[in-house]
C-alpha positions as CSV (number, residue, x, y, z in Angstrom):
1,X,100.9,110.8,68.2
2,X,101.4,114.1,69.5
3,X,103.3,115.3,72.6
4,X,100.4,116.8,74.5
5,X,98.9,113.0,74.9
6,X,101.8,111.6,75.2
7,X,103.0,113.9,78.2
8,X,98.8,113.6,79.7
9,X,98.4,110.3,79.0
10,X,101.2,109.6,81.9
11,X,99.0,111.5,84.7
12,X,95.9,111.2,83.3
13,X,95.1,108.4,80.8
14,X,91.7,108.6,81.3
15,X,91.4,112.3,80.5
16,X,94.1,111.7,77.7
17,X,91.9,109.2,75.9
18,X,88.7,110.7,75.9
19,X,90.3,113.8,74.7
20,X,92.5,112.2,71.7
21,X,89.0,110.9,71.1
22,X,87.8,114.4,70.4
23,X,91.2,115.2,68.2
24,X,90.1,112.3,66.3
25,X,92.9,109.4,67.1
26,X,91.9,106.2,66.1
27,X,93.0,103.1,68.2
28,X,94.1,99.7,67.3
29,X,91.2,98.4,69.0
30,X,87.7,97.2,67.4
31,X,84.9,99.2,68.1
32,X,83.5,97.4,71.3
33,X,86.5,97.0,72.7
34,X,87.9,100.8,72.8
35,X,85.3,101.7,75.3
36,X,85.9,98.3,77.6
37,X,89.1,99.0,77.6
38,X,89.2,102.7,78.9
39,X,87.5,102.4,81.7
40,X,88.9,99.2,82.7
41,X,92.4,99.3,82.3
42,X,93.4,103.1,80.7
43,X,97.2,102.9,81.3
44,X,97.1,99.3,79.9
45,X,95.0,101.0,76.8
46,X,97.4,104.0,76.4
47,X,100.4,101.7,76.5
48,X,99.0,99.6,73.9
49,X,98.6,102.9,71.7
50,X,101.9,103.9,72.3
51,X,103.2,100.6,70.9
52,X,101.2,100.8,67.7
53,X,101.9,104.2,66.9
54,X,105.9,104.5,68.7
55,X,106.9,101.3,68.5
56,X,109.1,99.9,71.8
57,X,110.8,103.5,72.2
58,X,111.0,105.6,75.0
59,X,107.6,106.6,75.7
60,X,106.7,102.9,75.4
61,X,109.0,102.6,78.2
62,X,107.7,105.6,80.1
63,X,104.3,104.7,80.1
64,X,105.1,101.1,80.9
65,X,107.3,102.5,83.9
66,X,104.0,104.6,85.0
67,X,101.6,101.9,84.6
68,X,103.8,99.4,87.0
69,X,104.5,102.6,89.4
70,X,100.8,102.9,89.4
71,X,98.9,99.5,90.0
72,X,102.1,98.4,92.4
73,X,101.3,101.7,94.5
74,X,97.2,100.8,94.5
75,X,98.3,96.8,95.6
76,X,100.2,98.4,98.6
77,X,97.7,101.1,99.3
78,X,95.0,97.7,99.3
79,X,97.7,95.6,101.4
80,X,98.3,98.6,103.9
81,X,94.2,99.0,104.5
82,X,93.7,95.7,105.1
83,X,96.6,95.5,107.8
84,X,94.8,98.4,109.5
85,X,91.6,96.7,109.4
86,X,93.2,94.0,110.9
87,X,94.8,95.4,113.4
88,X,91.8,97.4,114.7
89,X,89.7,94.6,115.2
């Protein structure tokens, strides 16, 4: 796995993905699966490559670090929307 994904993948996994696509990566992931899998859960994806190809070192735990720093951030963004709604009427 090489640096530039690795460093990409932690701001944008999407991007990262599509673009170790291009380089010609191939995931641990059958066909249909690869596709379902990036645009449902990327960081989730990308963590999962990580492991097959690092093992638990640390950019495993980087990403995993990034992934729980980002869905706990969108929860709270979610929570604090739905205490403004509230709020307002």
């Amino acid at each position: 796995m090489h640096l530039w994904f690795l460093l990409l993948s932690l701001l944008l996994p999407r991007t990262a993905i599509v673009l170790g696509w291009f380089w010609g990566f191939h995931y641990p992931f059958p066909h249909p699966w690869d596709l379902l899998s990036w645009v449902f859960v990327p960081r989730l994806t990308v963590l999962i490559m990580v492991y097959h190809w690092r093992g638990y070192g640390f950019w495993f735990w980087l990403h995993l670090f990034a992934a729980m720093m980002a869905y706990g951030a969108g929860g709270r963004t979610i929570r604090d929307r739905r205490r403004e709604r509230a709020l307002r009427g």
